[in-house]
Each structure stands twice: as structure tokens, then as C-alpha cells.
PDB file of N, CA, C and O in Angstrom:
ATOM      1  N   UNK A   1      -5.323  -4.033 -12.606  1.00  0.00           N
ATOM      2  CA  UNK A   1      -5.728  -3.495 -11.326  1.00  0.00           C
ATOM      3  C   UNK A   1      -5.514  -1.977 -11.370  1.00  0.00           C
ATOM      4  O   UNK A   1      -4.341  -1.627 -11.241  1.00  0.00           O
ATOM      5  N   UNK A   2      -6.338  -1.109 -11.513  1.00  0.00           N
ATOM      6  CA  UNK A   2      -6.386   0.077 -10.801  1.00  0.00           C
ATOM      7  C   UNK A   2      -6.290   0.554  -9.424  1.00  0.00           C
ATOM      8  O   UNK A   2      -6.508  -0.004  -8.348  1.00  0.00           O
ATOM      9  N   UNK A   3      -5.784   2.108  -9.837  1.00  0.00           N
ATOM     10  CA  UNK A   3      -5.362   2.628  -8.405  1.00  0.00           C
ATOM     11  C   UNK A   3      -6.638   2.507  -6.728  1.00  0.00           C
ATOM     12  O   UNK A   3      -6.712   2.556  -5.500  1.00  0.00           O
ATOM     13  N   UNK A   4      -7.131   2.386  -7.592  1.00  0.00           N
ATOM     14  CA  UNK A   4      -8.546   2.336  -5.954  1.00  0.00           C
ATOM     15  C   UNK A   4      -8.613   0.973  -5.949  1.00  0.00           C
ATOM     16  O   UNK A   4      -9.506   0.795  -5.121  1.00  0.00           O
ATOM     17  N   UNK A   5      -8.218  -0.270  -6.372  1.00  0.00           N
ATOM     18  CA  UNK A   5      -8.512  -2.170  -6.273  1.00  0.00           C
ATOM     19  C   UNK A   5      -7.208  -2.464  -5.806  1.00  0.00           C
ATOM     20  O   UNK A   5      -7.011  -3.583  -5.330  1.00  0.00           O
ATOM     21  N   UNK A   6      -5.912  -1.308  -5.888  1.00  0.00           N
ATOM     22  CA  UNK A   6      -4.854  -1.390  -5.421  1.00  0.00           C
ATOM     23  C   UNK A   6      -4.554  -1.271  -4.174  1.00  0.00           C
ATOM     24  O   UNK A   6      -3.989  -2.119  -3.484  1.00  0.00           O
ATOM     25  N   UNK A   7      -5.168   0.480  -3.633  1.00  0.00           N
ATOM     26  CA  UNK A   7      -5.228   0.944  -2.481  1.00  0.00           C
ATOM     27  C   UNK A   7      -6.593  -0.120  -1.447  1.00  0.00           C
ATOM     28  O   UNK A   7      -6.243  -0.228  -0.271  1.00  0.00           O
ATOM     29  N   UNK A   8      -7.216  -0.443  -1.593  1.00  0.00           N
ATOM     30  CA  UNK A   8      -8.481  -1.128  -1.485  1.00  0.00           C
ATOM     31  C   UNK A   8      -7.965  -2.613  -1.042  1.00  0.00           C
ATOM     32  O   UNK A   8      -8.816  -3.238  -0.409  1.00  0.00           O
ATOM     33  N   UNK A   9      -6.678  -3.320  -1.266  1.00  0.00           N
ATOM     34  CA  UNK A   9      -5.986  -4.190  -1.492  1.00  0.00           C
ATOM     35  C   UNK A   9      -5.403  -4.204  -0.266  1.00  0.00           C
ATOM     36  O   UNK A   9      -5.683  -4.897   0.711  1.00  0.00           O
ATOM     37  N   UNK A  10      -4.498  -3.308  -0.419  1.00  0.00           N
ATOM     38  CA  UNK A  10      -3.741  -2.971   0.239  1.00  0.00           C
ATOM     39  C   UNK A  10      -4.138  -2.415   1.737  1.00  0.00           C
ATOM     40  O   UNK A  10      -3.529  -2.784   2.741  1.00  0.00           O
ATOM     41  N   UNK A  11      -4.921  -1.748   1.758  1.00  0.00           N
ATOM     42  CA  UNK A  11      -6.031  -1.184   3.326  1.00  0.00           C
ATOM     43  C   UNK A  11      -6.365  -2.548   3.525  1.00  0.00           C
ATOM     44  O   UNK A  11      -5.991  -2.899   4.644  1.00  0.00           O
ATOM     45  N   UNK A  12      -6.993  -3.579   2.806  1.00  0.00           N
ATOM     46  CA  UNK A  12      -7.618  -4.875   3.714  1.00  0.00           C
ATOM     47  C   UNK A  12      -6.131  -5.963   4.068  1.00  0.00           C
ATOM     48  O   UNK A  12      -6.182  -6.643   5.094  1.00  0.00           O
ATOM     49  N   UNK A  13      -5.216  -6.028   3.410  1.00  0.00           N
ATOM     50  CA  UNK A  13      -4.224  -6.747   3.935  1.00  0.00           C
ATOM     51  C   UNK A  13      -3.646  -5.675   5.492  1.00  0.00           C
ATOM     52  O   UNK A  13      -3.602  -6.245   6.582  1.00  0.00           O
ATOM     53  N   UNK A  14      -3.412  -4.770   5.429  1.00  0.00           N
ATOM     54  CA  UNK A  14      -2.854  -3.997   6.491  1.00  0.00           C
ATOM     55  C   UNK A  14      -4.323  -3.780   7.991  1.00  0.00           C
ATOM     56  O   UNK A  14      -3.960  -3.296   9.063  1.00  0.00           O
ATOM     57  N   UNK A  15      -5.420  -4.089   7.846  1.00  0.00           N
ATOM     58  CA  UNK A  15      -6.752  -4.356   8.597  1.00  0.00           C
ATOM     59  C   UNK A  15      -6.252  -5.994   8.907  1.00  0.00           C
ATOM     60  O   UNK A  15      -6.266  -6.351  10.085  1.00  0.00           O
ATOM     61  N   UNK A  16      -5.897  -6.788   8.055  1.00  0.00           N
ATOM     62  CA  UNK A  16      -5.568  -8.038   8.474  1.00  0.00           C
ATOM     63  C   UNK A  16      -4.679  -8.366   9.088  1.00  0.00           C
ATOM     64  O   UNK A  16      -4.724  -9.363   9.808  1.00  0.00           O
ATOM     65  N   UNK A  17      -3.599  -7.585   8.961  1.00  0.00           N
ATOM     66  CA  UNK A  17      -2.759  -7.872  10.323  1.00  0.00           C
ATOM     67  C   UNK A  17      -2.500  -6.876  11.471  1.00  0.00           C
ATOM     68  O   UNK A  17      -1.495  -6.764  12.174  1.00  0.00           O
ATOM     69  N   UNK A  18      -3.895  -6.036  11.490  1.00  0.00           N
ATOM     70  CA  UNK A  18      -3.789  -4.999  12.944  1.00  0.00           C
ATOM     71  C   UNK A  18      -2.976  -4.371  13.050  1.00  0.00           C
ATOM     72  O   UNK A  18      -2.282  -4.251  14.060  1.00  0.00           O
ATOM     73  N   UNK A  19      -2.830  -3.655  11.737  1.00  0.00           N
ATOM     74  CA  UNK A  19      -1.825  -2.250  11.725  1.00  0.00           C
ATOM     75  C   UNK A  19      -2.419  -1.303  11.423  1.00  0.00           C
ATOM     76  O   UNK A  19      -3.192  -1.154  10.476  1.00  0.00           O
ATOM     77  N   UNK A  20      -2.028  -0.415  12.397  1.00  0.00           N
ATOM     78  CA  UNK A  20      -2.340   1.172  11.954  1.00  0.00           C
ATOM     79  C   UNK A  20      -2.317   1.676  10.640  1.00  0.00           C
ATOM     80  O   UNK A  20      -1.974   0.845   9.800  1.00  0.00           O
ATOM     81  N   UNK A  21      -2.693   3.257  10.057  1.00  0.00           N
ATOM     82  CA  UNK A  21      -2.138   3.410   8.861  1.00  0.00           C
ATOM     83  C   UNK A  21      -0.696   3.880   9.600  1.00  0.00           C
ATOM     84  O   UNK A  21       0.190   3.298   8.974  1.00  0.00           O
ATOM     85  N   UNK A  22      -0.059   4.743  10.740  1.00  0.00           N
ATOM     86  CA  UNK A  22       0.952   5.444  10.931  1.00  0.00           C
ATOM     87  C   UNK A  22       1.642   3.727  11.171  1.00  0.00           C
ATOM     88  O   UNK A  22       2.471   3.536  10.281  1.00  0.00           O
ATOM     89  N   UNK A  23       1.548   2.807  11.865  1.00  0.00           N
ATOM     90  CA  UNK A  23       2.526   2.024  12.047  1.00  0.00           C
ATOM     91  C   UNK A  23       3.132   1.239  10.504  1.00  0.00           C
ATOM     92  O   UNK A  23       4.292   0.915  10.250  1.00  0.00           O
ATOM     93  N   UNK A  24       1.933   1.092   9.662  1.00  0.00           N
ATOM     94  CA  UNK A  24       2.349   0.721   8.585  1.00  0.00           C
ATOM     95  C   UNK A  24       3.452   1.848   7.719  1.00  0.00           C
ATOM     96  O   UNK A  24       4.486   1.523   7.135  1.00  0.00           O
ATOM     97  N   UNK A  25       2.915   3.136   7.838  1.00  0.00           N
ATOM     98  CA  UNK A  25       3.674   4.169   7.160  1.00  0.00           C
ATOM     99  C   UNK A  25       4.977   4.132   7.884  1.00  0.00           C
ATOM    100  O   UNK A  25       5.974   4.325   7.189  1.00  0.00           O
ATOM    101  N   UNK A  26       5.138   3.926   9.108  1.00  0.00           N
ATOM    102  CA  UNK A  26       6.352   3.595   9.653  1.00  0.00           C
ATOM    103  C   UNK A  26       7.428   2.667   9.362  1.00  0.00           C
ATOM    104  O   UNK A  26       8.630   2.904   9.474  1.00  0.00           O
ATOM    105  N   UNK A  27       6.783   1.387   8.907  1.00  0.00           N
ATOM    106  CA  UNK A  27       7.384   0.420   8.373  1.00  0.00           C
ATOM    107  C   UNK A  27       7.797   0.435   6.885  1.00  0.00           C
ATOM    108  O   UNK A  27       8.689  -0.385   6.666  1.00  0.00           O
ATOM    109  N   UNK A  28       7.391   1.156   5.769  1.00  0.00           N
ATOM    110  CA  UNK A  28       7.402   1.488   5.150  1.00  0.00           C
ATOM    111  C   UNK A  28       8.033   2.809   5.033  1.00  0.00           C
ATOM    112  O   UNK A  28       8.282   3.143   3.875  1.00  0.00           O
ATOM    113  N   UNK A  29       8.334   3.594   5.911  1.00  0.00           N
ATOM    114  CA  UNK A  29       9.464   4.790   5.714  1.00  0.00           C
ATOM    115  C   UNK A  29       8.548   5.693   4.819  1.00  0.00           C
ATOM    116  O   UNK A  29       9.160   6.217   3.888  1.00  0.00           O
ATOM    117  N   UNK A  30       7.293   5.969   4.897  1.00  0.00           N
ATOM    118  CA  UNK A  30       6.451   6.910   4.128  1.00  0.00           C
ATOM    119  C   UNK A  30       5.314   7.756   5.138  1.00  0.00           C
ATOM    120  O   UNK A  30       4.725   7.299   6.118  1.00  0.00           O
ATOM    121  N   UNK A  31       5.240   8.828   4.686  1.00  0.00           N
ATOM    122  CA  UNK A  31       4.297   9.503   5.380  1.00  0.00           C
ATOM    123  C   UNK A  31       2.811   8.838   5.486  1.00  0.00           C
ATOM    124  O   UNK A  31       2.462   8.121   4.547  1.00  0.00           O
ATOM    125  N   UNK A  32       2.090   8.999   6.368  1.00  0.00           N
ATOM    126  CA  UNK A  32       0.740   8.569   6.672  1.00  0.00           C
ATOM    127  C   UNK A  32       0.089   9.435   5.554  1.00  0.00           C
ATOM    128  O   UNK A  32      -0.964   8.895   5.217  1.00  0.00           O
ATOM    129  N   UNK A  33       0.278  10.348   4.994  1.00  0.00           N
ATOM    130  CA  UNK A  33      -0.375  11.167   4.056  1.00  0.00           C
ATOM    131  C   UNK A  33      -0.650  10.226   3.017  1.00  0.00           C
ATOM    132  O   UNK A  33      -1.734   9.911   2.525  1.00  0.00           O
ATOM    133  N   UNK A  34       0.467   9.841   2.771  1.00  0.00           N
ATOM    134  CA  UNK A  34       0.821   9.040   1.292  1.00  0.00           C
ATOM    135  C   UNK A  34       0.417   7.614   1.644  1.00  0.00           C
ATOM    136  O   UNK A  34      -0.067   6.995   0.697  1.00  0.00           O
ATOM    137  N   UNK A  35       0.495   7.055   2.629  1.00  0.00           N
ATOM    138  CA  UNK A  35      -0.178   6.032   2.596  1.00  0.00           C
ATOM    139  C   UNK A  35      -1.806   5.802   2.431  1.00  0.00           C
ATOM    140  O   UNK A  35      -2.429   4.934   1.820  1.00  0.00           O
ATOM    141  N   UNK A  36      -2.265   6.987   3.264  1.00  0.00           N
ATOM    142  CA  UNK A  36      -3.708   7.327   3.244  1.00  0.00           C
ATOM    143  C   UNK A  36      -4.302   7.552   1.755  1.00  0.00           C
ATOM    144  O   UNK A  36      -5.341   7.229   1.179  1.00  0.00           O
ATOM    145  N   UNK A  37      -3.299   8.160   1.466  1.00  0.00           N
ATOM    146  CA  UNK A  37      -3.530   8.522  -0.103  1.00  0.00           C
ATOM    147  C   UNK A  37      -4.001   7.248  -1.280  1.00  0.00           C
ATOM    148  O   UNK A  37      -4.917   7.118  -2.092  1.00  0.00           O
ATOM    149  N   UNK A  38      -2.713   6.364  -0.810  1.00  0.00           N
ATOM    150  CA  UNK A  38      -2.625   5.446  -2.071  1.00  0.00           C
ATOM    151  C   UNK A  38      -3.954   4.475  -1.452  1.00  0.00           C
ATOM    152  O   UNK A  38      -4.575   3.960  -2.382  1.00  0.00           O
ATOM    153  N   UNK A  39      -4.340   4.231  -0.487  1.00  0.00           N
ATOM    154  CA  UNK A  39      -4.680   3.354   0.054  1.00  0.00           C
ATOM    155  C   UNK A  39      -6.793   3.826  -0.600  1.00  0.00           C
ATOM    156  O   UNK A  39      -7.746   3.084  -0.837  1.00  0.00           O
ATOM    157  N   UNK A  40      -6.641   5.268  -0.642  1.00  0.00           N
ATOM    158  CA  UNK A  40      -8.176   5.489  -1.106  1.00  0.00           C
ATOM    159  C   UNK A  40      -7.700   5.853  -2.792  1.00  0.00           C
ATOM    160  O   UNK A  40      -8.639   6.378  -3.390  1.00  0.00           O
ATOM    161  N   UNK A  41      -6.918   5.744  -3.329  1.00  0.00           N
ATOM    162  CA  UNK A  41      -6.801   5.770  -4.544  1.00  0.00           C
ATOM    163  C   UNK A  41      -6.570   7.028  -4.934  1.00  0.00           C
ATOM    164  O   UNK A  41      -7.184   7.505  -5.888  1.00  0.00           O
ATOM    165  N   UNK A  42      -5.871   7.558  -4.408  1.00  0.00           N
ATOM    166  CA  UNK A  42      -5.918   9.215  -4.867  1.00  0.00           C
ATOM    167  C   UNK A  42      -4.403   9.404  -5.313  1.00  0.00           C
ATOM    168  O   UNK A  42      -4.192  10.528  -5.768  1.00  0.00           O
ATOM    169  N   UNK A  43      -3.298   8.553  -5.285  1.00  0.00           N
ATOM    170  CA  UNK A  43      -1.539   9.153  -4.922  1.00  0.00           C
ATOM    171  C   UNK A  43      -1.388   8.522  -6.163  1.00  0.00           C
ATOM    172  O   UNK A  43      -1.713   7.335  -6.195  1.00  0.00           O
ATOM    173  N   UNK A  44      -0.938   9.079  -7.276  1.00  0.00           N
ATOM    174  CA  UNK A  44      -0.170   8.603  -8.053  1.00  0.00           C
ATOM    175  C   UNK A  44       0.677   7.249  -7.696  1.00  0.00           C
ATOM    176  O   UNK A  44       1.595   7.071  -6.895  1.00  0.00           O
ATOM    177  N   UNK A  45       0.262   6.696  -8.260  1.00  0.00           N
ATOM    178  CA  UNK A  45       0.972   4.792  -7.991  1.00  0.00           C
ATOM    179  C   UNK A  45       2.419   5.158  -8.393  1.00  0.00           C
ATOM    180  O   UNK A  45       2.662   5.585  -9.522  1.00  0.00           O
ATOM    181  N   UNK A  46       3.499   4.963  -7.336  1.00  0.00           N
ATOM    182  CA  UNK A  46       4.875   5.143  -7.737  1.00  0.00           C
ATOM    183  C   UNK A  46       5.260   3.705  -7.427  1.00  0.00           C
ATOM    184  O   UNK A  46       4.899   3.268  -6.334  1.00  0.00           O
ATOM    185  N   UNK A  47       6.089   2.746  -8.414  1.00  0.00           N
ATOM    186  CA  UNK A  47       6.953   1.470  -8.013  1.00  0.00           C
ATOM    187  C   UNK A  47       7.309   1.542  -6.872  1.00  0.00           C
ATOM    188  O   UNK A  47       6.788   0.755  -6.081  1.00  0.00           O
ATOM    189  N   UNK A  48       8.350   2.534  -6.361  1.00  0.00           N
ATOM    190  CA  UNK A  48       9.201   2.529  -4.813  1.00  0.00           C
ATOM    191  C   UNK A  48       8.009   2.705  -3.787  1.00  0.00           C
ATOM    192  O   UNK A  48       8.189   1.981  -2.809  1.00  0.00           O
ATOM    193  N   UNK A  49       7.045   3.322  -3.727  1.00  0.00           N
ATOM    194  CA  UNK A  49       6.483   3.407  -2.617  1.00  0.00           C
ATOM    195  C   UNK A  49       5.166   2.297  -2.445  1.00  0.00           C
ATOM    196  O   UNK A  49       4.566   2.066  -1.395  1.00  0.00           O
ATOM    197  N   UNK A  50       4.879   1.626  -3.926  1.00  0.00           N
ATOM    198  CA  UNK A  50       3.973   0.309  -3.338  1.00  0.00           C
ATOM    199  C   UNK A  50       5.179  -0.814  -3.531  1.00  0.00           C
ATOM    200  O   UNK A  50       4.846  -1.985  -3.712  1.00  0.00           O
ATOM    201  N   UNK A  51       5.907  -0.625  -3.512  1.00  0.00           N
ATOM    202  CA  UNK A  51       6.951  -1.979  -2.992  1.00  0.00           C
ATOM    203  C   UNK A  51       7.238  -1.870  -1.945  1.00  0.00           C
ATOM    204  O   UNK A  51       6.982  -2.865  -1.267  1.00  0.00           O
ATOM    205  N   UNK A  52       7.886  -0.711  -1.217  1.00  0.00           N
ATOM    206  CA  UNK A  52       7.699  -0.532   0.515  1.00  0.00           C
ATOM    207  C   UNK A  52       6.441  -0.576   1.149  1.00  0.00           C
ATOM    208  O   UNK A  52       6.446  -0.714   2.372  1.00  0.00           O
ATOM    209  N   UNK A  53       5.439  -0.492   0.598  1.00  0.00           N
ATOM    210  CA  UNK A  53       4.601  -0.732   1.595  1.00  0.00           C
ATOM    211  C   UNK A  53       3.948  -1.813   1.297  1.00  0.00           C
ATOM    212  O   UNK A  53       3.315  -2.188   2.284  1.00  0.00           O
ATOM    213  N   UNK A  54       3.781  -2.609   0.236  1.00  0.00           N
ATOM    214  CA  UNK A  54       3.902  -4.448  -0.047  1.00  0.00           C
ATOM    215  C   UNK A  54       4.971  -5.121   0.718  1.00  0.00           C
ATOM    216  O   UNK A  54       4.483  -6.004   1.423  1.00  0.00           O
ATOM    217  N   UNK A  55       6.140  -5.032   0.824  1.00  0.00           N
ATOM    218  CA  UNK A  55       7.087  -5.189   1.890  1.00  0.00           C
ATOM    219  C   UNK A  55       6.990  -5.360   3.425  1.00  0.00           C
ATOM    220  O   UNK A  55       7.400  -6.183   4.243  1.00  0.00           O
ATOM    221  N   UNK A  56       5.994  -3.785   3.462  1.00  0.00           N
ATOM    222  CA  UNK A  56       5.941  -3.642   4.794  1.00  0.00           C
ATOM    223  C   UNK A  56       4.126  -4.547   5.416  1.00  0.00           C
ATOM    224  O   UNK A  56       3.541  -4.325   6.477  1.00  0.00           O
ATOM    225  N   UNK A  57       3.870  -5.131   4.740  1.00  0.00           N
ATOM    226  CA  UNK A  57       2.108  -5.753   4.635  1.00  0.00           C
ATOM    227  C   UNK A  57       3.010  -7.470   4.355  1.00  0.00           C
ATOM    228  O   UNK A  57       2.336  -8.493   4.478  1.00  0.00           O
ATOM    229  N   UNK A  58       4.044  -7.538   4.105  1.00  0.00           N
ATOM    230  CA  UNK A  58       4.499  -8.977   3.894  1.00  0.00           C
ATOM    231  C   UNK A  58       3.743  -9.228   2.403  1.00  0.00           C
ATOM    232  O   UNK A  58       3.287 -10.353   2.609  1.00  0.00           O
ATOM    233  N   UNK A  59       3.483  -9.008   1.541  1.00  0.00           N
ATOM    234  CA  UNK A  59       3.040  -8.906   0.156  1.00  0.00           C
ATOM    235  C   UNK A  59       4.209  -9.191  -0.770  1.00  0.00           C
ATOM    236  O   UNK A  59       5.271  -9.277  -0.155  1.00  0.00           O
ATOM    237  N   UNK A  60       4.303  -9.365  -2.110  1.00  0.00           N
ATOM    238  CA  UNK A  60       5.028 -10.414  -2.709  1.00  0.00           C
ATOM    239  C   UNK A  60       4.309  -9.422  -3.967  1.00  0.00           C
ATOM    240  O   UNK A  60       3.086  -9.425  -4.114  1.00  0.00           O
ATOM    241  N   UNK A  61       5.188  -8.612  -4.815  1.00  0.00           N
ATOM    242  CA  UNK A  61       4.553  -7.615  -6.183  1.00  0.00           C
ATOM    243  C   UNK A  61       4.896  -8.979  -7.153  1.00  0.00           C
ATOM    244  O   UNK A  61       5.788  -9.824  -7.072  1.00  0.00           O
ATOM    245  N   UNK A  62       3.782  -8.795  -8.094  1.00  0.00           N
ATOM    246  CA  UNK A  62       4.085  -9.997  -9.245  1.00  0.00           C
ATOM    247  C   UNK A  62       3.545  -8.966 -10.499  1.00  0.00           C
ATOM    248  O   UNK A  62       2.528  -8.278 -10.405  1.00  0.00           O
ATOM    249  N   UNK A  63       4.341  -9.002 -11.556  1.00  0.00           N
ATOM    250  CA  UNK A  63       3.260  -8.572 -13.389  1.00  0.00           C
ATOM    251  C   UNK A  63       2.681 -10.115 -13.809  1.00  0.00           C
ATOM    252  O   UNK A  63       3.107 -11.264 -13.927  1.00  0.00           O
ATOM    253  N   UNK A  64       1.225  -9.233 -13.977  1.00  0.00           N
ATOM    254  CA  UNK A  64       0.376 -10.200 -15.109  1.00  0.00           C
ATOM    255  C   UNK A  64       0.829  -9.400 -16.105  1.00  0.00           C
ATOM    256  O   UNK A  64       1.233  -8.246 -15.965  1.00  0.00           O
ATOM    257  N   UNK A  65       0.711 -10.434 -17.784  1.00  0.00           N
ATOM    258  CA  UNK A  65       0.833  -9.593 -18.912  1.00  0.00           C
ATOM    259  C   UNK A  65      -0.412 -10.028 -19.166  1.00  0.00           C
ATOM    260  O   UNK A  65      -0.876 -11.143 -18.927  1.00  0.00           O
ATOM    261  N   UNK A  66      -1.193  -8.628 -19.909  1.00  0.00           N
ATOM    262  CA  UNK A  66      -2.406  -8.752 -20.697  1.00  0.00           C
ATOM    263  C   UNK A  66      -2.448  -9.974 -21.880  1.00  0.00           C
ATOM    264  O   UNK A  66      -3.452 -10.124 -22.577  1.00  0.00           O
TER     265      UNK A  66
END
């Protein structure tokens, strides 16, 4: 999964449960910048900040191995 099938992912789970981007960034303890960011594929994918905001979407991070 790439960064835009990630962010892309992530925008339709957070549309599915009728959250803002600021209420989600809220829940997640991250700026709306950075959420906006990751969410169109533009923010450098950091572990800590798509686990808080998988967290904050009720999401569950799993590795596939190639």
C-alpha cells in the first residue's frame, strides 16, 4: 500500500463515521495540517502518527510480508 491508497483509506474510514478532518486530528493529538496531508498523500508516512490516527478511526495496523 502506498502513501495516497493509505491516505485514501484512511479519508473513507473517517467519512464513515462522520468525522471531521479537525475532530479526527483532535482525537489523534495531530494537527489538521498533517492529517490533511497524509490523508491526500503528501506527509511522509511516520509509524506514530498513522497509528494515532488508525486508533483514532477505530482501525487495527496489521504487516503483510511480500
Amino acid at each position: 500500500m502506498d502513501a495516497a491508497q493509505l491516505g485514501a483509506a484512511l479519508r473513507a474510514r473517517r467519512r464513515e463515521l462522520h468525522l471531521t478532518q479537525s475532530e479526527t486530528a483532535d482525537l489523534a493529538d495531530i494537527s489538521t495540517r498533517v492529517l490533511s496531508d497524509l490523508e491526500n498523500g503528501r506527509e511522509t508516512v511516520r509509524l506514530d502518527i498513522v497509528t494515532a490516527v488508525s486508533s483514532a478511526l477505530g482501525l487495527a495496523l496489521t504487516v503483510q510480508r511480500a
